[in-house]
PQR file with spaces between the fields and no chain letter, atoms N, CA, C, O and H, PARSE charges and radii, in Angstrom:
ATOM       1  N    UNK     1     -37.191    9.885   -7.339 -0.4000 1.5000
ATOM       2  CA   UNK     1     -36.238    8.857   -7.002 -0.0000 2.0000
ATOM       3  C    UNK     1     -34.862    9.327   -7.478  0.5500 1.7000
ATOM       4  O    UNK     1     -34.745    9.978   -8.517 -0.5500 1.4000
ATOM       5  N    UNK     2     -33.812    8.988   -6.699 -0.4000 1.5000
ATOM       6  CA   UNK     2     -32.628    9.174   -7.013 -0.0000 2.0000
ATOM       7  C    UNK     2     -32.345    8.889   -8.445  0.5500 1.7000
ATOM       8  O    UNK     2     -32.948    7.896   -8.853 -0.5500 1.4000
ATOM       9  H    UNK     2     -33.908    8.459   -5.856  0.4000 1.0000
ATOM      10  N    UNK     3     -31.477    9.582   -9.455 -0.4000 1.5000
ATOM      11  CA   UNK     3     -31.202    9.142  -10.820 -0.0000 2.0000
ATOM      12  C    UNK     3     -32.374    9.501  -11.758  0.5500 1.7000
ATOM      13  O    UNK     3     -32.211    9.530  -12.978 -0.5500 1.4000
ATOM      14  H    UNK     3     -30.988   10.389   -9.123  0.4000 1.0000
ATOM      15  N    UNK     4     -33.150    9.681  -11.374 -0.4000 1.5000
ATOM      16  CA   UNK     4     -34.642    9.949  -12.532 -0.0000 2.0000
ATOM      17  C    UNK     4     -34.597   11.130  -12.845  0.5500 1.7000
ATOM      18  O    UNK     4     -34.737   11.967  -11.953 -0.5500 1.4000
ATOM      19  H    UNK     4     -33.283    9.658  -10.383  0.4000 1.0000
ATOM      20  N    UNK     5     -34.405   11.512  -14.095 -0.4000 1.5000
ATOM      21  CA   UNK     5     -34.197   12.567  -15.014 -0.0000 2.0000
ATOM      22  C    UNK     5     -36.129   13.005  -15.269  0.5500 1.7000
ATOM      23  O    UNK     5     -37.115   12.288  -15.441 -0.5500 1.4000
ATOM      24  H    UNK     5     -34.291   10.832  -14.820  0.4000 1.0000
ATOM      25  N    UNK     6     -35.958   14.389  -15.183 -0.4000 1.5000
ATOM      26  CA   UNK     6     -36.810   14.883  -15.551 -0.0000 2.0000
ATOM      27  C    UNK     6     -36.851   16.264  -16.196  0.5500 1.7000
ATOM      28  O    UNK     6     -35.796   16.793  -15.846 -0.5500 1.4000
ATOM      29  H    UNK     6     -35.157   14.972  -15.044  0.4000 1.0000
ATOM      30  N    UNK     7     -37.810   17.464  -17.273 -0.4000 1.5000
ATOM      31  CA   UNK     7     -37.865   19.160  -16.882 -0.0000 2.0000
ATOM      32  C    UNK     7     -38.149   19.793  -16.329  0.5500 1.7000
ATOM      33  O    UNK     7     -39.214   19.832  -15.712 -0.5500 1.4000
ATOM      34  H    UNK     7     -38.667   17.034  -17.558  0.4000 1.0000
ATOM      35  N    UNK     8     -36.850   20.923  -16.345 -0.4000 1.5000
ATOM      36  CA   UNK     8     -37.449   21.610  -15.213 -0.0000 2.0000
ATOM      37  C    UNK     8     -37.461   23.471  -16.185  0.5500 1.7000
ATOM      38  O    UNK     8     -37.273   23.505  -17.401 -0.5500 1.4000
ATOM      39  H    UNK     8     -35.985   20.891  -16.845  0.4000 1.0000
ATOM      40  N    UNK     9     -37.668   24.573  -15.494 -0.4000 1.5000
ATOM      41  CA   UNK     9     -37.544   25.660  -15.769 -0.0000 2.0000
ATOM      42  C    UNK     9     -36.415   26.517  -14.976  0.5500 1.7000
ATOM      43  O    UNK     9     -36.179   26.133  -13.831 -0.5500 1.4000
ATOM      44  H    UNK     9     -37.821   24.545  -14.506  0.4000 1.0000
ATOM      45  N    UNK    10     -35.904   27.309  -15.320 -0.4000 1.5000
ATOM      46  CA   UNK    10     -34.716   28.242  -14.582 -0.0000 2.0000
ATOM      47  C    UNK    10     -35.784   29.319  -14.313  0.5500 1.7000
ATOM      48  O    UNK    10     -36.280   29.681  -15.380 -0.5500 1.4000
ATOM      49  H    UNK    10     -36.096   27.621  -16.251  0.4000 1.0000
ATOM      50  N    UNK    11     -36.239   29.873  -13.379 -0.4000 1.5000
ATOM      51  CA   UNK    11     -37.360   30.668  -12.720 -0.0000 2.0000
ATOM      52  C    UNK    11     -35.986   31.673  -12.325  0.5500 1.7000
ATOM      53  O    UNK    11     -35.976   32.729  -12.957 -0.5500 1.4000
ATOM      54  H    UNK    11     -35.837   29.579  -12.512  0.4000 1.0000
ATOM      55  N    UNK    12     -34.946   31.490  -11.453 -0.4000 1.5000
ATOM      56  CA   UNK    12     -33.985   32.905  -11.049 -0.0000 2.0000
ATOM      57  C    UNK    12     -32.658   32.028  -10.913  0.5500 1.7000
ATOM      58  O    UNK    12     -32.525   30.853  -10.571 -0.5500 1.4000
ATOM      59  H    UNK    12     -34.955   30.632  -10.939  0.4000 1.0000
ATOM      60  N    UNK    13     -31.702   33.008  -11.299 -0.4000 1.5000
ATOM      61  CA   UNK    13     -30.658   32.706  -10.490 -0.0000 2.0000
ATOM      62  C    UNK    13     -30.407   34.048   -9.903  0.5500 1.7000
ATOM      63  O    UNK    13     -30.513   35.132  -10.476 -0.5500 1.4000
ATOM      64  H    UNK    13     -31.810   33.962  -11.577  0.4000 1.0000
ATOM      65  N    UNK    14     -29.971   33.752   -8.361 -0.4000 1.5000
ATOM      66  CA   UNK    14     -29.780   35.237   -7.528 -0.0000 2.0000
ATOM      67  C    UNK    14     -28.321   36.147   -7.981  0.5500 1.7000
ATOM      68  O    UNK    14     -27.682   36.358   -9.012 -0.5500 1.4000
ATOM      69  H    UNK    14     -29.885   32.871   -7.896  0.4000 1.0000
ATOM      70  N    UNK    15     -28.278   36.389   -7.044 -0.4000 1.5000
ATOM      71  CA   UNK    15     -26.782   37.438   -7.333 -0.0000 2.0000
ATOM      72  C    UNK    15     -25.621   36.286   -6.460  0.5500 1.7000
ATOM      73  O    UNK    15     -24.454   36.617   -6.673 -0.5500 1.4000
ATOM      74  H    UNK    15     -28.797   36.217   -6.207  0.4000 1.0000
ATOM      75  N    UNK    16     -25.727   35.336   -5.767 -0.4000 1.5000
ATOM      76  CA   UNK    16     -25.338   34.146   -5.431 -0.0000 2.0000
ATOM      77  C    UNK    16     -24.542   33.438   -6.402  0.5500 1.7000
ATOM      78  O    UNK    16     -23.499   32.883   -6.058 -0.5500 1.4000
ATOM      79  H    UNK    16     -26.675   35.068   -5.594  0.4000 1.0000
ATOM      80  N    UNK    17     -24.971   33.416   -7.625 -0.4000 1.5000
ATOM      81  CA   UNK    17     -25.242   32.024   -8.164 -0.0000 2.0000
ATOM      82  C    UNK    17     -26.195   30.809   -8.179  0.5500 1.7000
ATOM      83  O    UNK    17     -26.078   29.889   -8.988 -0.5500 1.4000
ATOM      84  H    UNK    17     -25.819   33.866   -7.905  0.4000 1.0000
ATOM      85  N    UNK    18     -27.426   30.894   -6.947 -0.4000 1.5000
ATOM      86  CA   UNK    18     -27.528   30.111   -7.014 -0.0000 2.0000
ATOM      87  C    UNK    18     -29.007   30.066   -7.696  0.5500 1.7000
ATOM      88  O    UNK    18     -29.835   30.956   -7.504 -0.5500 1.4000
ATOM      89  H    UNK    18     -27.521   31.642   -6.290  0.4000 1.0000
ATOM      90  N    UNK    19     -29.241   28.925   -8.514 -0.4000 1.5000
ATOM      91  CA   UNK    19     -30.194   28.354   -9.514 -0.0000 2.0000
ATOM      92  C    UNK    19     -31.963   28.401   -8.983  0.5500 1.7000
ATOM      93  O    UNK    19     -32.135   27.502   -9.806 -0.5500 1.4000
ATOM      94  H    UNK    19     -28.568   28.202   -8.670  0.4000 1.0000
ATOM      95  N    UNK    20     -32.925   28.549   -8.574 -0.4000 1.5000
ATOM      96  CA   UNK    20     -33.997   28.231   -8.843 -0.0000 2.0000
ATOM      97  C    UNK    20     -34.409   27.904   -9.765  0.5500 1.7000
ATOM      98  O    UNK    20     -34.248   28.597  -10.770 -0.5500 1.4000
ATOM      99  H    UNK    20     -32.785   29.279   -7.905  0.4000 1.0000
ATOM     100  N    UNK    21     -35.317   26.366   -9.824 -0.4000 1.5000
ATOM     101  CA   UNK    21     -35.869   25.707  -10.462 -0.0000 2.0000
ATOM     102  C    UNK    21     -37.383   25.779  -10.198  0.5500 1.7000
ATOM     103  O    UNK    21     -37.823   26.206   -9.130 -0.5500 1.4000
ATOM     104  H    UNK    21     -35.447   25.804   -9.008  0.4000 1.0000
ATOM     105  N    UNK    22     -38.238   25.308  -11.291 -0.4000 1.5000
ATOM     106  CA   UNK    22     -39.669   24.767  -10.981 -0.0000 2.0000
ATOM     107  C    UNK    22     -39.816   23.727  -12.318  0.5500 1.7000
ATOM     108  O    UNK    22     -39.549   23.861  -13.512 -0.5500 1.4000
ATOM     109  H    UNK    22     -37.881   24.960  -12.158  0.4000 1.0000
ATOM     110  N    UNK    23     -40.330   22.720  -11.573 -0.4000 1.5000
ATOM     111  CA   UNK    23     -40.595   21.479  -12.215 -0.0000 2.0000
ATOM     112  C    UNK    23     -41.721   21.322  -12.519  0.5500 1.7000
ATOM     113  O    UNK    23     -41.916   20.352  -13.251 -0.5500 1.4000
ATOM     114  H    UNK    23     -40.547   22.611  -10.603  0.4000 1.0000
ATOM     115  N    UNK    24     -43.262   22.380  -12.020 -0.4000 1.5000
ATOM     116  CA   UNK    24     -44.297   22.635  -12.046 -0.0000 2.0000
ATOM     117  C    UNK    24     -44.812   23.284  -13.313  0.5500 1.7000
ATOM     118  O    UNK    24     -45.649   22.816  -14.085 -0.5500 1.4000
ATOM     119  H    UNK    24     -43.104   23.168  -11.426  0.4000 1.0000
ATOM     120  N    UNK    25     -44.309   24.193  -13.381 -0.4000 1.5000
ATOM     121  CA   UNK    25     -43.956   25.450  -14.647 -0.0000 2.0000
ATOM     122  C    UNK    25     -43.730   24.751  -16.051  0.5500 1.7000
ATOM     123  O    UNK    25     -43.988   25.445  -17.035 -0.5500 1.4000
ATOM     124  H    UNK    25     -43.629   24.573  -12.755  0.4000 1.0000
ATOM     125  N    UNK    26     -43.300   23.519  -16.250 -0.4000 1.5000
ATOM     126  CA   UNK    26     -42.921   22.705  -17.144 -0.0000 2.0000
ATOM     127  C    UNK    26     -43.908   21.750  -17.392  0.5500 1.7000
ATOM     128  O    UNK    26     -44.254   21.523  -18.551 -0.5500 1.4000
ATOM     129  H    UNK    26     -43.090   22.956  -15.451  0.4000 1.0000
ATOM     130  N    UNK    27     -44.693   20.816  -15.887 -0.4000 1.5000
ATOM     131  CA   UNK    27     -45.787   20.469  -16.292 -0.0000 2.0000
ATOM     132  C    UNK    27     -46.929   21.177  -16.455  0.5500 1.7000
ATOM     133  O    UNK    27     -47.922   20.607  -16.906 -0.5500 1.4000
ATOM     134  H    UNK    27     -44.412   21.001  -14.945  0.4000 1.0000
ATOM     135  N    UNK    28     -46.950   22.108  -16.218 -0.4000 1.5000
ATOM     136  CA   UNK    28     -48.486   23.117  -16.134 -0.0000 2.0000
ATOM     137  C    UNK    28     -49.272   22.711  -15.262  0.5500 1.7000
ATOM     138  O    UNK    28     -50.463   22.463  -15.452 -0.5500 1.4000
ATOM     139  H    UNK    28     -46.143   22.571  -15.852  0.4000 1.0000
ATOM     140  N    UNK    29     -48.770   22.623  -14.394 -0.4000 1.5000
ATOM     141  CA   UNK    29     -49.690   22.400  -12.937 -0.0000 2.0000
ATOM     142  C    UNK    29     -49.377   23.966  -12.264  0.5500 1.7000
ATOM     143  O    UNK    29     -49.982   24.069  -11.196 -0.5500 1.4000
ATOM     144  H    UNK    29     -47.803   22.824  -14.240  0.4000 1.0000
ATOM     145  N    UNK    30     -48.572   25.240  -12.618 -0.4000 1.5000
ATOM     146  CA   UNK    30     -48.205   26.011  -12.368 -0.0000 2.0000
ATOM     147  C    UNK    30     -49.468   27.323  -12.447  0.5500 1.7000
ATOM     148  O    UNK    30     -49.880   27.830  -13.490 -0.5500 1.4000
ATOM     149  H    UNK    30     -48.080   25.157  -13.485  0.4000 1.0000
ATOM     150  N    UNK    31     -49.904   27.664  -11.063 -0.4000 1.5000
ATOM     151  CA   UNK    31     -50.899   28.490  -11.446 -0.0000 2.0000
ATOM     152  C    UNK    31     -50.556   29.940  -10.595  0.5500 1.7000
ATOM     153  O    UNK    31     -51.248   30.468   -9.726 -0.5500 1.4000
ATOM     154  H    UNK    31     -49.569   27.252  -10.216  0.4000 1.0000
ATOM     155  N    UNK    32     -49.309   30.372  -11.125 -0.4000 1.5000
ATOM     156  CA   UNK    32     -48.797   31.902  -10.176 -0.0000 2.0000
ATOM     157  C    UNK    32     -49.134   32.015   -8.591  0.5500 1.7000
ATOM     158  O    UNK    32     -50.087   31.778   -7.849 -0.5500 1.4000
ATOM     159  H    UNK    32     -48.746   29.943  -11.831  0.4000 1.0000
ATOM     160  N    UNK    33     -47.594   32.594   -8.479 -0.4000 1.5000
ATOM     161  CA   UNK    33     -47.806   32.767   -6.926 -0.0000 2.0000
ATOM     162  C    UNK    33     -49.344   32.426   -6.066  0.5500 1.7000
ATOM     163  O    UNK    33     -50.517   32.325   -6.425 -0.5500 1.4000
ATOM     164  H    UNK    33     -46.820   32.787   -9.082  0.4000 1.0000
ATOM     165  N    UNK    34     -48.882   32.358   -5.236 -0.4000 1.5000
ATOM     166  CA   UNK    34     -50.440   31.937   -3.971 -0.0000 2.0000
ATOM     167  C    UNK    34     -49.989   33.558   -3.201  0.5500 1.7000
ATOM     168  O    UNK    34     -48.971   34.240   -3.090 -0.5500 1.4000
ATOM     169  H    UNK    34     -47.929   32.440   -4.944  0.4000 1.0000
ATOM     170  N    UNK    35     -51.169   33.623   -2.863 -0.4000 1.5000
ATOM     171  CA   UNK    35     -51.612   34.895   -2.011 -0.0000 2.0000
ATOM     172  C    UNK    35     -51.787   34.386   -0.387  0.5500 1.7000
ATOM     173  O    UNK    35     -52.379   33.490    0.215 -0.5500 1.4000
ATOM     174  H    UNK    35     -51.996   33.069   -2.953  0.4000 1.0000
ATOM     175  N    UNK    36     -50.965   35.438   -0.097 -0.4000 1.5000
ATOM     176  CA   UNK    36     -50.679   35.072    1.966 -0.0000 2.0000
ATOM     177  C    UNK    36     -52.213   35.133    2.194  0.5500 1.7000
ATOM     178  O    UNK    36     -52.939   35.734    1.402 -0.5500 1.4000
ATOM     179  H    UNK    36     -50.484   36.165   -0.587  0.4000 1.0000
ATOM     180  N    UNK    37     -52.636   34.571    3.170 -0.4000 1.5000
ATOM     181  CA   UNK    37     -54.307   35.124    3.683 -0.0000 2.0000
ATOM     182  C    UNK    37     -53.737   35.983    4.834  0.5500 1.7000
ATOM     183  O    UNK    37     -52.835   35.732    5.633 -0.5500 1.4000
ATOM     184  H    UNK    37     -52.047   34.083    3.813  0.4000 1.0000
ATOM     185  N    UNK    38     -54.735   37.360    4.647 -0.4000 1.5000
ATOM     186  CA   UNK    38     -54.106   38.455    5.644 -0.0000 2.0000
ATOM     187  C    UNK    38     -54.537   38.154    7.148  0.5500 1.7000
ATOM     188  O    UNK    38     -55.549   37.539    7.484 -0.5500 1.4000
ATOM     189  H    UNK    38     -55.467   37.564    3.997  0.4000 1.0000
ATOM     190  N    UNK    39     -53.622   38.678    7.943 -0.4000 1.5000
ATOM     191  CA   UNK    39     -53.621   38.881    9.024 -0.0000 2.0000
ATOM     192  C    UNK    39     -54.485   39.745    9.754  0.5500 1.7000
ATOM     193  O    UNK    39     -54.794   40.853    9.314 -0.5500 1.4000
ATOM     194  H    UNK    39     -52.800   39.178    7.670  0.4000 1.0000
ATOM     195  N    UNK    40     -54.992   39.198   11.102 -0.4000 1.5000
ATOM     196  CA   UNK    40     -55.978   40.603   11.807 -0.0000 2.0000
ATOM     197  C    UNK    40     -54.946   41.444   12.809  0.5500 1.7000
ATOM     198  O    UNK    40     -54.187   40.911   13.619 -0.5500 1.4000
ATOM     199  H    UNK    40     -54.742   38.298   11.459  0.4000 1.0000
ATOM     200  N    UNK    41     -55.050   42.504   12.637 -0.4000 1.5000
ATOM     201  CA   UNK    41     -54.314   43.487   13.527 -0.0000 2.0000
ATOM     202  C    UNK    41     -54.149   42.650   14.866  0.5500 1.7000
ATOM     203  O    UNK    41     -55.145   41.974   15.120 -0.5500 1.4000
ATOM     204  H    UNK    41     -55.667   42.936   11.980  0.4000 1.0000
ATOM     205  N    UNK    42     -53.260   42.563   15.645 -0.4000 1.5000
ATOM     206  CA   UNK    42     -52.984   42.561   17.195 -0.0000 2.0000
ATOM     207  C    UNK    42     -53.654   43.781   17.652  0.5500 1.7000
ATOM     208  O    UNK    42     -53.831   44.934   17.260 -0.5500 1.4000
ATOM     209  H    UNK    42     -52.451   43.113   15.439  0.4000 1.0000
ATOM     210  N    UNK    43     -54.034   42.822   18.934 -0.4000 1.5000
ATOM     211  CA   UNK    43     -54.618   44.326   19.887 -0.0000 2.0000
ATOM     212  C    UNK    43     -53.691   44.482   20.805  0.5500 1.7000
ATOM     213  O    UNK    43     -52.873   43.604   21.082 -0.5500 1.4000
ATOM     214  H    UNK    43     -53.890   41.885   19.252  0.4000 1.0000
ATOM     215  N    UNK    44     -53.741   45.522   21.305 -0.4000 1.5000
ATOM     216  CA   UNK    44     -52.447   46.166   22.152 -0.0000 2.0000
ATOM     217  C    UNK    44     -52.863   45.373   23.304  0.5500 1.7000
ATOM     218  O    UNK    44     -53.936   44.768   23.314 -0.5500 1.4000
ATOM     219  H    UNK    44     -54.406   46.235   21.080  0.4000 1.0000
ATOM     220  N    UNK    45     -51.797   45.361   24.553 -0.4000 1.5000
ATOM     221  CA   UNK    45     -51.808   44.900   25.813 -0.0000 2.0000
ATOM     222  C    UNK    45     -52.838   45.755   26.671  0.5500 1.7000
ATOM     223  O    UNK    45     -52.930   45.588   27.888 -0.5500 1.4000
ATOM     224  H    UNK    45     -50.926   45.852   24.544  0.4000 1.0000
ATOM     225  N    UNK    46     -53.599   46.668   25.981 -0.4000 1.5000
ATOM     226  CA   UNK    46     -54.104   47.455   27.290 -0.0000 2.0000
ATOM     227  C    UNK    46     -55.565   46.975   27.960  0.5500 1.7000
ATOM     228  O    UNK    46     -56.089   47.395   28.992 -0.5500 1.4000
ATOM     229  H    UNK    46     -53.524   46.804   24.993  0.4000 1.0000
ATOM     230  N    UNK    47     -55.910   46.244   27.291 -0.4000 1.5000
ATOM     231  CA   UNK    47     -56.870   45.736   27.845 -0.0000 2.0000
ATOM     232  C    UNK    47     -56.881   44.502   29.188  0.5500 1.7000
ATOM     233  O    UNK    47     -57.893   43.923   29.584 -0.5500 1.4000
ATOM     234  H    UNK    47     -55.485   45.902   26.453  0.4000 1.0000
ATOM     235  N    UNK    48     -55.615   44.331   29.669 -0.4000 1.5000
ATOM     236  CA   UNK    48     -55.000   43.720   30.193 -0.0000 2.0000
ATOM     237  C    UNK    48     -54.177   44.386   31.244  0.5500 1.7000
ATOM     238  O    UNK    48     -53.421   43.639   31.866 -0.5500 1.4000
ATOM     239  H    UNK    48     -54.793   44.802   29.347  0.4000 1.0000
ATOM     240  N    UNK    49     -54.183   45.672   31.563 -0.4000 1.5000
ATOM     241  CA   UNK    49     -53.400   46.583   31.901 -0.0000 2.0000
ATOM     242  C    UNK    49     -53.568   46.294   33.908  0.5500 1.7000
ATOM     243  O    UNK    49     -52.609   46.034   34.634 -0.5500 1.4000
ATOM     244  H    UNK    49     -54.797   46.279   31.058  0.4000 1.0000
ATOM     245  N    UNK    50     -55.114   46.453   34.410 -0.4000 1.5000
ATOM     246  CA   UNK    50     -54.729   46.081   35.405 -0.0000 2.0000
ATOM     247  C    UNK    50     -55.462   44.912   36.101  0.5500 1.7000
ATOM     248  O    UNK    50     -55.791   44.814   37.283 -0.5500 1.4000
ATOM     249  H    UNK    50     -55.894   46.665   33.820  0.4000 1.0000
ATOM     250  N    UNK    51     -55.646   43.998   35.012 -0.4000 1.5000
ATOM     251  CA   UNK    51     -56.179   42.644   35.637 -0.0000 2.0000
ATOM     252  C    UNK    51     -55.653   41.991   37.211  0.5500 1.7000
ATOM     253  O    UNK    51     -54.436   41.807   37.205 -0.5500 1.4000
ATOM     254  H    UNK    51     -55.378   44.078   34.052  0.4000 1.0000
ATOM     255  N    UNK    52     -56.056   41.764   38.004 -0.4000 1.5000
ATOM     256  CA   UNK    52     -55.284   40.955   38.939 -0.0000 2.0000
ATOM     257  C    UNK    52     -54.650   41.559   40.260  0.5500 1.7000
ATOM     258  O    UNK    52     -54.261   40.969   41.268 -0.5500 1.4000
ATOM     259  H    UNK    52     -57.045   41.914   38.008  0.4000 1.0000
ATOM     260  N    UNK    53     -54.662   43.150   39.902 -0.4000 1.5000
ATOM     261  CA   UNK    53     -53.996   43.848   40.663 -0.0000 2.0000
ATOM     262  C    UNK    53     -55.324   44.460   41.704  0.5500 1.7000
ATOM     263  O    UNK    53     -56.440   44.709   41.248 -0.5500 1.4000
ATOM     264  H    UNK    53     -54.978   43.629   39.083  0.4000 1.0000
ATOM     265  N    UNK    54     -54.920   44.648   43.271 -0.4000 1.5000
ATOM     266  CA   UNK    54     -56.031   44.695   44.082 -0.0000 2.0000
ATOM     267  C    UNK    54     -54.947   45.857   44.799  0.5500 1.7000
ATOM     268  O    UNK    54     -55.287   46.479   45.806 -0.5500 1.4000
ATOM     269  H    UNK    54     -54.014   44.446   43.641  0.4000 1.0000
């Protein structure tokens, strides 16, 4: 809510200036980065190469 004071942590400030916070990190709900789930390769267009064509 607007006005409600709370802690937080200074995690970065960039070459900007500007501040990153985490408010998580302070309660310990903070459990390090999350991991992307990987991606499957694209398959190339060639299997598609001469569909349609007579």
């Amino acid at each position: 809510k607007v006005g409600d004071e709370f802690q937080v942590r200074v995690i970065e400030v960039d070459p900007q200036g500007r501040i990153n916070l985490s408010k998580k990190q302070v309660l310990g709900e903070y459990t390090g980065p999350r991991e992307k789930p990987q991606r499957h390769e694209k398959r190339g267009r060639s299997d598609y190469k001469n569909k349609g064509r007579r």
